[in-house]
N, C-alpha and C positions, 0 to 999 in steps of 0.2 A: 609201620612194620608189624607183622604179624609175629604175638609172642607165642613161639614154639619150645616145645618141650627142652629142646637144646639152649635154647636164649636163656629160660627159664634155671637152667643148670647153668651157667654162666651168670646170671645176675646173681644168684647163691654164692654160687665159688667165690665172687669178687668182695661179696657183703660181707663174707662169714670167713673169710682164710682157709675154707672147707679144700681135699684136694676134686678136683675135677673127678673122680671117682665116686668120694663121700658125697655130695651135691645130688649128683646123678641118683645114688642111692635113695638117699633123703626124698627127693620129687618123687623116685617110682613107690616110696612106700607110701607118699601120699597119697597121690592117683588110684595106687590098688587100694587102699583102705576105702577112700572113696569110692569109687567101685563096686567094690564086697559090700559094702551099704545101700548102694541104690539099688544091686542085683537080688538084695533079700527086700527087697520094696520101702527102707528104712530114707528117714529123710536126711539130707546132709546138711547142714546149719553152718559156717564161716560168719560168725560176728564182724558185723561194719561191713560184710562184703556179700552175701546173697544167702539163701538157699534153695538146691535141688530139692524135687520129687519126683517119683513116678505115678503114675496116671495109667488110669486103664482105660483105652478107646474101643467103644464096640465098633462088631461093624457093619457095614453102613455100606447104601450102593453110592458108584459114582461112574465116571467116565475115563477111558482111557483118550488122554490127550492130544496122540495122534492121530487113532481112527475116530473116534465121537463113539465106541460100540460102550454099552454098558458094560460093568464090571462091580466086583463085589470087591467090597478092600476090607480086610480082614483084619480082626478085632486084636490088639499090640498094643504091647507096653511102652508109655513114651518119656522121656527124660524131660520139667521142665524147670528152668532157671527164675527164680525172681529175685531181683537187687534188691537191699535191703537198703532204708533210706539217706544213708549215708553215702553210699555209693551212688545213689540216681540223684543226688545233691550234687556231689564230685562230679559227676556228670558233664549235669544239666552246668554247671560254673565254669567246666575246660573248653580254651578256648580253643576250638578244632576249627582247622579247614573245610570247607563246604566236601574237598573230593573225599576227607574221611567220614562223610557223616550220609549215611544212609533214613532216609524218611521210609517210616513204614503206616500203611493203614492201618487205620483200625474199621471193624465192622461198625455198620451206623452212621461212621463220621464223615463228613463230605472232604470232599480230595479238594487239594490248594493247586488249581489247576490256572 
């Protein structure tokens, strides 16, 4: 199940006797703090659970994937996530279903084909 911002205000409410209003509150003031931090390029840090940054990508040609014509992809700020080791411990220990668990490449590494 995907945790959505609604789920996310419901687990709140249930933990904390919060009412379904205050909850709501609480999340959106996280989220915009959040936010207002990454939009001024600042990093966000959560102890035991990750931190965001932003990145700056030049830009760089490439292909548009329908027709093969070259294209230029323009130079944007991008959001990224890294777990912090507690978390990719937590992880790597749950034990998941094959249908939740997505494999991703990495550059360099040979595919488990």
């Amino acid at each position: 199940m995907t945790l959505t911002k609604d789920r996310l205000v419901e687990v709140l409410r249930q933990k904390t006797n919060f009412s379904t209003h205050e909850a709501k509150r609480l999340v959106e003031i996280i989220l915009e703090s959040k936010k207002a931090k990454l939009e001024t390029g600042e990093e966000v840090k959560i102890s035991g659970f990750g931190k965001w940054n932003v990145k700056e990508k030049k830009s760089r040609p490439g292909r548009n994937p329908h027709t093969g014509d070259r294209i230029e992809i323009t130079a944007r700020r991008v959001v990224t996530f890294h777990p912090s080791e507690k978390l990719r411990d937590a992880i790597d220990k749950a034990n998941l279903p094959d249908d939740c668990v997505t494999i991703v490449g990495r550059k360099g590494a040979a595919s488990a084909s």
